[in-house]
N, C-alpha and C positions, 0 to 999 in steps of 0.2 A: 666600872661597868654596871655596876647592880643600880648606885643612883641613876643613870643615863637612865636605864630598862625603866625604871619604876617614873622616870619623867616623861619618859617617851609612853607608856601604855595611859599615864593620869592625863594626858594633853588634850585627849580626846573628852573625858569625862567632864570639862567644865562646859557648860554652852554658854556664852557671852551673852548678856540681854545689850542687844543693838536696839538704836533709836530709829526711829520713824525714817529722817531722814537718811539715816544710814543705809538702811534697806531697800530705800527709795532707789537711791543711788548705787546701790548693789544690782537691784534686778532691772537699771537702766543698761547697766554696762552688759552684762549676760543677754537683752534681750540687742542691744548694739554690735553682739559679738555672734548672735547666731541669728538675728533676724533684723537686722538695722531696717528695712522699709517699713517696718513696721512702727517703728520708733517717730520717723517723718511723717509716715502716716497720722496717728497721733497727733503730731502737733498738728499736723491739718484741719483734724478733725476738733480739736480745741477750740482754734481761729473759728469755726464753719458753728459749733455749738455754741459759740459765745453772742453771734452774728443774728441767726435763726429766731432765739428767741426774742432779743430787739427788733428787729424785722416786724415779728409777731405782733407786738404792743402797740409798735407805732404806725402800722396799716390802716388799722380802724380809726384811728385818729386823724391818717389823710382823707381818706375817704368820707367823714362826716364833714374836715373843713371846707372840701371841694364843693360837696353839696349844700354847706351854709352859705360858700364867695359865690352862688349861681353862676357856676365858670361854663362854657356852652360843653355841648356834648362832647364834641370832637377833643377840647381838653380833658376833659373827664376819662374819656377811652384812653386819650397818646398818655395818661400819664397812671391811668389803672393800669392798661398793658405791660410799660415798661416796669412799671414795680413789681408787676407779677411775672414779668420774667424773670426778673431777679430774686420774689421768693423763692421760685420754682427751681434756678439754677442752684440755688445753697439751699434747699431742700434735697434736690436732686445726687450733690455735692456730698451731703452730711449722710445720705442712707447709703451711697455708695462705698461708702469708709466702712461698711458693717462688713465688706469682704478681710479686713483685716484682720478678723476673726480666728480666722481658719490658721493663719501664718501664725498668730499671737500662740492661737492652743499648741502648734505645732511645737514648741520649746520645750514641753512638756515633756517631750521623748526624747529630746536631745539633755533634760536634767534626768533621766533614769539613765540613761549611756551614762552619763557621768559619775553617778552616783557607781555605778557597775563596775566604771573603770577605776574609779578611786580607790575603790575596796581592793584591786588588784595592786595597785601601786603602793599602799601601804602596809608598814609592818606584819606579816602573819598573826602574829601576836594578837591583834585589836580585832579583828573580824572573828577571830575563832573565841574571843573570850565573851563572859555574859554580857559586859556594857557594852562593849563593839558591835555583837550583835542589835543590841534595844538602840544604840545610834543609827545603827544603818534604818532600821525600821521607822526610827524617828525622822530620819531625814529624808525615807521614801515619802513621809506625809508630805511633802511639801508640794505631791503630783496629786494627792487625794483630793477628792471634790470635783475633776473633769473641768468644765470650760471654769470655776469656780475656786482651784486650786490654789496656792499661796501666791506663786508666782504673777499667774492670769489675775488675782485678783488686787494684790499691787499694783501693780502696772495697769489694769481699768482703773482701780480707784483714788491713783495721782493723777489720771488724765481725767477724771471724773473735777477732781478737787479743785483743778488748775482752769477747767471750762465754769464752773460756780463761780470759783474767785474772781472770775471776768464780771459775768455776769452780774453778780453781789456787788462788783465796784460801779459798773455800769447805772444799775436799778437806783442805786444808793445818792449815785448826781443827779438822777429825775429828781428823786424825791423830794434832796436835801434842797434843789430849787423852788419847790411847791415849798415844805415848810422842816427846816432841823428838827424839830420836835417829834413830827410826825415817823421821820426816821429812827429818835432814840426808843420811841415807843414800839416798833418793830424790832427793835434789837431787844428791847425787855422780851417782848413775846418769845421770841427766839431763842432768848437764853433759857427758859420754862423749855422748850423742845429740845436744850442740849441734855436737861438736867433728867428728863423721860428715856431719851437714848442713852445716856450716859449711865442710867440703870440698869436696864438691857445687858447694856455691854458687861455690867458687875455680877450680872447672873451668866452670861453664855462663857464669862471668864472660868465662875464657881462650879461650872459643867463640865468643864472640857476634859479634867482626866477622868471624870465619871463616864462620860461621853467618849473617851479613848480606849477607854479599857472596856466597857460597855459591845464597841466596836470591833477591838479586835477580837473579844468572846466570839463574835457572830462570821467574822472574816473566818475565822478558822474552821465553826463549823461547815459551812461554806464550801471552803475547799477540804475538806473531811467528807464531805458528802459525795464527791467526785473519787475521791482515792479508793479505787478498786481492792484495794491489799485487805481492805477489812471485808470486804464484804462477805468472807465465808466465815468468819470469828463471827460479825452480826447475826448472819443466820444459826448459824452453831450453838451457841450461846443465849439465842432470846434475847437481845440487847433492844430492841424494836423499842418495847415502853420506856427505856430507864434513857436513849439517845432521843427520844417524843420530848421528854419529861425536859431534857437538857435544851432539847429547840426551844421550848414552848415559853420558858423562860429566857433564853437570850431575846426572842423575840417581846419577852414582853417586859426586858429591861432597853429596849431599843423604843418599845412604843410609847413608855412613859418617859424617857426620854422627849420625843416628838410630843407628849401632851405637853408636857414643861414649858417648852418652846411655844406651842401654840398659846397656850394661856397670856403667856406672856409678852408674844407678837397681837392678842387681841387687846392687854390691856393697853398697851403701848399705839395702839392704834384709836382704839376711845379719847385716851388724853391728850394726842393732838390731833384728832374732829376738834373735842372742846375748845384746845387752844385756838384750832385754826378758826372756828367758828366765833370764837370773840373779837379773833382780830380782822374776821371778813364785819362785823356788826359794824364794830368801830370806826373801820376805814369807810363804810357806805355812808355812814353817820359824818363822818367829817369831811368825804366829800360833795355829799348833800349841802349840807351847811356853804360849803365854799361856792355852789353853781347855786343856790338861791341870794347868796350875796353879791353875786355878780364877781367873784372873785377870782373863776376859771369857767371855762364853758365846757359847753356837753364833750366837745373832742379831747378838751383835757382830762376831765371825767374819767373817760374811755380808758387815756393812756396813765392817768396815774392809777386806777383799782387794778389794772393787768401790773403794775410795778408794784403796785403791793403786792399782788397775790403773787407775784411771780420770786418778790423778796426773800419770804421768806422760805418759800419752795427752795431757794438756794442754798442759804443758812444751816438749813434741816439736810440739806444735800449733802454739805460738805464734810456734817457734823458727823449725818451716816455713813461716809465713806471713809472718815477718818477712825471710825469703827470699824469698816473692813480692815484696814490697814493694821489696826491695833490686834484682831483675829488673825490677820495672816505675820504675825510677829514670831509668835511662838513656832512655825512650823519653818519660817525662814531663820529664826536663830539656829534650830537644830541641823538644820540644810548647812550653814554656813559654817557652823562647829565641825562638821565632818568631812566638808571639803576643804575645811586648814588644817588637819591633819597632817604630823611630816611623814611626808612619804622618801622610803627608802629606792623608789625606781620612779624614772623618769618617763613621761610620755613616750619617747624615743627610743627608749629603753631596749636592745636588742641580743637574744641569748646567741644569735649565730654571728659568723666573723664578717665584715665589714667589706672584706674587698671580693669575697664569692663565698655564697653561703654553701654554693651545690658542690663546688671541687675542694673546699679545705674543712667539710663536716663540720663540729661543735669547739673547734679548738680557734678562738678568736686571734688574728693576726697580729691586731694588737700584744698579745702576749706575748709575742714570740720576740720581744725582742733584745734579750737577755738569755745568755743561758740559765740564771736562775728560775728566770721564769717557764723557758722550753722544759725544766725536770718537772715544773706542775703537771703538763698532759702529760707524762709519762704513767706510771702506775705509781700514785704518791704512796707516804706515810702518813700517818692521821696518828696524832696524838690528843688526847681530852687529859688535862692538869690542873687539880684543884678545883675540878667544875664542881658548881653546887646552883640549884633551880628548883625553882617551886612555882609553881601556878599562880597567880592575881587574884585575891577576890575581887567582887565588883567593885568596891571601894578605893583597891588598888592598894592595901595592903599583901603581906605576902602569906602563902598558904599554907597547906602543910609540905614539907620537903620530900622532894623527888628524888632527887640527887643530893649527897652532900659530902664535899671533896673527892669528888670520884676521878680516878686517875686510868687512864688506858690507851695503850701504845698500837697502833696498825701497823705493822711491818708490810713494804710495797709489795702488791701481788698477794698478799695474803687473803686467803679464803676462812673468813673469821660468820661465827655462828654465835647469835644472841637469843639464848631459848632464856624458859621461863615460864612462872605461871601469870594470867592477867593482873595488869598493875604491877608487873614486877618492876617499869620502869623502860622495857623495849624502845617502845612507841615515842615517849620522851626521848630518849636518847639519840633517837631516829631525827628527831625534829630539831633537834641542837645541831647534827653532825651538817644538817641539810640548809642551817642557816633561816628556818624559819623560826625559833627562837632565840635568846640569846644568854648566856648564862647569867645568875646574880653576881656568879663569882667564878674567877679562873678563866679558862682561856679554851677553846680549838683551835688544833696548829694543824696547816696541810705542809706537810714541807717547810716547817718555821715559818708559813707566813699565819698568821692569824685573819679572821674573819674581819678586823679592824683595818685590816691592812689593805683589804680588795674589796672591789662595789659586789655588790648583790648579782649583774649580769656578772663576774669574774666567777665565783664562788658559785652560783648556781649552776653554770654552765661544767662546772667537775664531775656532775653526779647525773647518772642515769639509773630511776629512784621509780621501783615500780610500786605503789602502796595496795593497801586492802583493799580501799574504794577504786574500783577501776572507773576509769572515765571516757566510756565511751560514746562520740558524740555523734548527731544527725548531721555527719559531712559524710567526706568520700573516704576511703579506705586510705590512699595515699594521704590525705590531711589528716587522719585520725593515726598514721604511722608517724609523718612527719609534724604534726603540731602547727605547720605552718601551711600559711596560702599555699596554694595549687600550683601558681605560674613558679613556686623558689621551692617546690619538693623535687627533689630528683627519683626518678620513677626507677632508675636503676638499681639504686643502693635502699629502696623500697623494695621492690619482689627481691633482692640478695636479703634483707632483714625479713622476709618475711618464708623463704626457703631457710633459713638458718631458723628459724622458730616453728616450722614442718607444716605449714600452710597453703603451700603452692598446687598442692594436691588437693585440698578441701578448695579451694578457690577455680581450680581448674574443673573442677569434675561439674563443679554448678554454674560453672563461664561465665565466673564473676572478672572484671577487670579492676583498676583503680579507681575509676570512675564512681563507680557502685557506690551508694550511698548506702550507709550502715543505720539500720532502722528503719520504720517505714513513716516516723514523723516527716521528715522533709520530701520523701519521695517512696509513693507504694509502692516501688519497684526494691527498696531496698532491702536489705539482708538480718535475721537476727542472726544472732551468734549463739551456741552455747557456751556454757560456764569454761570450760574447760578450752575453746577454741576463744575467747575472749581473754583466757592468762596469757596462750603464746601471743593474741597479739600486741599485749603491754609488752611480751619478751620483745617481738617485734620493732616495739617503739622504741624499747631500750637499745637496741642492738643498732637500731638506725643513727641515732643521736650518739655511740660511739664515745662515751665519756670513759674518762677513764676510773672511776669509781663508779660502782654498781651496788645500789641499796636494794635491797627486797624486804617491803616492810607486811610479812604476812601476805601473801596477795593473794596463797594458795590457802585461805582458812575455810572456806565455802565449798571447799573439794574435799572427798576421802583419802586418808590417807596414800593411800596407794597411789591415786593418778596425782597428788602433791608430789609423792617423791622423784615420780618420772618429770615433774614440772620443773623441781629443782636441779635433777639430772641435768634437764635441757639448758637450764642456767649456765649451770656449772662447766657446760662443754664449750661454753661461747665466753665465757669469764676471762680466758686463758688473757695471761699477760697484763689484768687487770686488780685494783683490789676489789675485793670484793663481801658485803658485809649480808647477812640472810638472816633475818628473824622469823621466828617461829616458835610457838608454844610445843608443836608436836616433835617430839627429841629423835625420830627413826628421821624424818628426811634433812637433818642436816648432816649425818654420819661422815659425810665427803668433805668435811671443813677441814681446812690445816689446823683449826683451834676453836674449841667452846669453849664459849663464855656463859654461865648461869647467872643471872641475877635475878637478886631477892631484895625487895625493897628498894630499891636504887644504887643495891652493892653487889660487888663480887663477890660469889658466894664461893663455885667453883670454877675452876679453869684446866684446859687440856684439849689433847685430841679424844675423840670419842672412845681408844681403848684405854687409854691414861683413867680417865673418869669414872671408867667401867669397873678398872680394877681397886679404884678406891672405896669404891662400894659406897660413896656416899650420897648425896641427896639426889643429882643429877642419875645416877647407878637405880636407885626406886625408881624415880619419875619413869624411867625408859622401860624399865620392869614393868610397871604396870601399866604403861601406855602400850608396850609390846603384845599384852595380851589380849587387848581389844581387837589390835590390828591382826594378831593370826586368825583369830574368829573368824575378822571380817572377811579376810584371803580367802580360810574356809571356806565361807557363805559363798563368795564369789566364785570358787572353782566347781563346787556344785549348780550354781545357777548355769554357768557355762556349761556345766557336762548333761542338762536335763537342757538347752538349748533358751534358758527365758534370757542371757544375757546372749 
């Protein structure tokens, strides 16, 4: 299990360097999959830019032979008309294709869904550790930049490359008919214009993580400058010069940034003037020479200087674009790296039961169809054997140890309490039991089956798991109870979870219904909560989903003691029949456990019911001592504020 774990968290850490075409044919398929007309469009518009500018060269050259053959008027109009209706039609034709635009940037948000939903699908493990985190970021780049993004600009700049290469083959049989030479000597010129871009590209390569890191310096202050939370430490504090000081330099490692670039967007623009102006000299030059020797005339003239100039306009085209390509590498490997991640849940993936989600609750039908499996929804036992766990560094070595051979039995229905001081390993242990880690070593067994044994929806779907972070979102009351769409919550076994959690009365008296949006992000009609009316309704949530293990991981840490313990009360009265497990640093609100558990370091320190523990007088015995004493004070303060009327 522990190699598996240390393959599965490293998997992510490599990014593959993919080739040109590989990416090519990567973000054909993605744009085939979410926007195929856009993709026909394209090659439309290939055909249409290949056409246009031939069109272009060889007009003026009909136009002066007409007027050389003194063809009478009336052919000179029937046959300028029709050619100009047909520049005008694939003029008209090629600007119309610019509406593709709009669908092409649209992808863009259809790869942030994805990117969103991937991080859900995969291992807990990888989003919550440092490189999981800097991948996800990495492969948000791939939307950065706007209509210019990696995506957007692959996909311009192989339809960019594939419209030149027409072109370039096109220009290249004018030429090579006037004269071979004439052509290799364009292709020398040209190579001098790869060699000018292709230095460019060696400096914007040698910027980019200066330029990344540069960026997201300023990204954050950015949104730092929006986040309300500081703004009375800022004023408090006098921060005003020393957060000036921090602007004034990210901004002015962004601007010399931008001077970089320009210097060297200026030089790169002098050395092909120069180039182009030696090879506009030469070709005047040598087709001078060829119309005084009578060797092409003025319409040829015409149409072979627009095939030069046009040559190597394409050449430098192709060379620039194959330069976007090579820029948008780096942010499509990392895109790519994080979307082949193995993911532990599937698209489809569903925690409620298959054949009605509303009349058979969190207990999947699928299961049931053994009795071994019916004693899982019952109120299991939970054994941890030999477990041992420690965190990733970013490299994906192992860190220092959490856990190590820790052994502990849950008896079914048991009301079990994990106190402790911070870091004593709670939290970890929480996240093992919950299946969003996995051990290095040893095992979790619900019922003999182990977490190997059942998918991610089986195992997730046991536990109704209220944490610190409550999460409450800008939906409706009933979808913030039930987790799910609106049309599959049952509104009945909502107000029952939400009178079992002592709500129905605060929601009545402000004639709130289910509807009600919670917050006033989505709708200014909606509702806050307090602290204390946002725990019951995690209780809420828990009680709706009906699992039959019940975690509380700290939920009540942001509340005083006192209204914690009434919090854990209300727990405790709805637990019945279930197991049930309560973390908590503060040693008075779990007294009502059938067993404490103390750990220190990742071990059993002590164990007992709370008067077992009491009378050993050991560590657990101080802890509650001294934590006791805080909380009579506080009772105190409080029955005084009460009797002078401030509470």
């Amino acid at each position: 299990m522990k190699k598996n774990r240390q393959e599965n968290q490293m998997a992510g850490s490599r990014v593959i360097r993919h080739s040109i075409p590989s990416n090519i044919i990567f973000w054909l398929k993605i744009f085939w999959k979410w926007e195929p007309g856009v993709v026909l469009l394209a090659g439309l518009e290939v055909v249409l830019g290949t056409l246009v500018p031939l069109v272009g060269i060889y007009l003026p050259k009909l136009v002066l032979d007409l007027l050389a053959g003194n063809v009478t008027a009336a052919v000179l109009i029937r046959t300028l008309g029709l050619w100009g209706i047909l520049a005008a039609m694939l003029y008209g034709l090629r600007n119309g294709m610019n509406g593709k635009y709009f669908l092409q940037n649209s992808v863009r948000t259809y790869l942030g869904l994805d990117i969103f939903f991937k991080s859900l699908r995969i291992s807990y493990e990888i989003p919550e550790s440092e490189w999981g985190k800097k991948a996800y970021q990495e492969a948000l780049r791939v939307m950065e930049g706007g209509d210019w993004c990696a995506s957007s600009r692959t996909f311009s700049s192989t339809q960019a490359i594939l419209q030149n290469f027409l072109c370039f083959a096109l220009y290249s049989t004018v030429l090579g008919v006037l004269n071979p030479w004439i052509l290799l000597a364009l292709l020398a010129l040209s190579l001098l214009n790869v060699l000018v871009i292709e230095k460019g590209l060696r400096f914007e390569e040698s910027m980019r993580e200066r330029e990344a890191q540069h960026s997201r310096h300023w990204n954050y202050i950015l949104s730092a400058m929006g986040n309300m939370t500081a703004a009375k430490d800022v004023r408090i504090f006098g921060m005003h010069p020393w957060l000036g000081g921090i602007r004034d330099r990210a901004v002015g490692e962004m601007e010399a940034d931008k001077m970089s670039y320009q210097k060297l967007h200026n030089w790169q623009h002098v050395m092909n003037g120069l180039i182009d102006l030696v090879r506009d000299l030469a070709a005047y030059g040598y087709l001078i020479y060829c119309v005084s020797a009578g060797q092409i005339g003025v319409s040829d003239f015409v149409l072979y200087f627009g095939a030069v100039t046009g040559f190597s306009g394409f050449v430098a085209g192709m060379l620039y674009q194959v330069g976007n390509l090579k820029s948008a590498r780096n942010a499509t490997d990392y895109y790519r790296a994080y979307m082949d991640l193995p993911e532990e849940i599937s698209e489809e993936a569903s925690y409620l039961p298959v054949e009605s989600k509303k009349d058979c609750g969190y207990s999947p039908n699928e299961m049931r169809k053994s009795e071994k499996e019916k004693r899982i929804w019952e109120a299991p036992d939970i054994r941890f054997e030999d477990v041992s766990f420690s965190y990733k560094k970013e490299d994906g070595s192992p860190g220092e140890k959490i856990l190590e051979h820790f052994n502990l039995t849950i008896a079914p229905g048991e009301k079990l309490a994990l106190v402790g001081v911070n870091g004593a390993g709670k939290t970890t242990l929480v996240k093992l039991l919950c299946g969003l880690y996995q051990p290095d070593e040893g095992r979790i067994l619900v019922n003999g089956r182990s977490r190997a044994e059942m998918t991610p929806q089986e195992w997730y779907g046991l536990l109704s798991v209220v944490f610190q972070e409550q999460l409450i979102l800008p939906i409706t009351i009933a979808e913030n109870i039930s987790l799910q769409p609106r049309e599959e919550t049952d509104d009945g076994r909502v107000w029952a979870a939400l009178e079992k959690a002592g709500l129905t009365e605060t929601f009545s008296r402000q004639k709130l219904d289910l509807d009600t949006f919670m917050g006033k992000v989505i709708s200014p009609r909606g509702i806050e909560l307090s602290g204390g009316q946002q725990q019951r309704l995690t209780l809420a949530r828990a009680l709706y989903k009906d699992a039959p293990v019940l975690v509380l991981d700290e939920p009540t840490a942001a509340l005083d003691p006192i209204a914690e313990s009434q919090v854990y009360e209300k727990y405790l009265e709805h637990s019945r029949g279930k197991t049930a497990i309560f973390i908590s640093h503060r040693l008075a609100s779990t007294r009502f456990s059938d067993r404490i558990i103390l750990l220190d370091q990742g071990r059993i320190q002590e164990e007992g019911t709370h008067e077992q523990l009491m009378e050993r007088g050991g560590a657990y015995a101080h802890m509650y001592q001294v934590q006791s004493s805080y909380y009579e004070k506080d009772a105190e303060q409080r029955k005084r504020a009460e009797g002078i009327g401030i509470l």
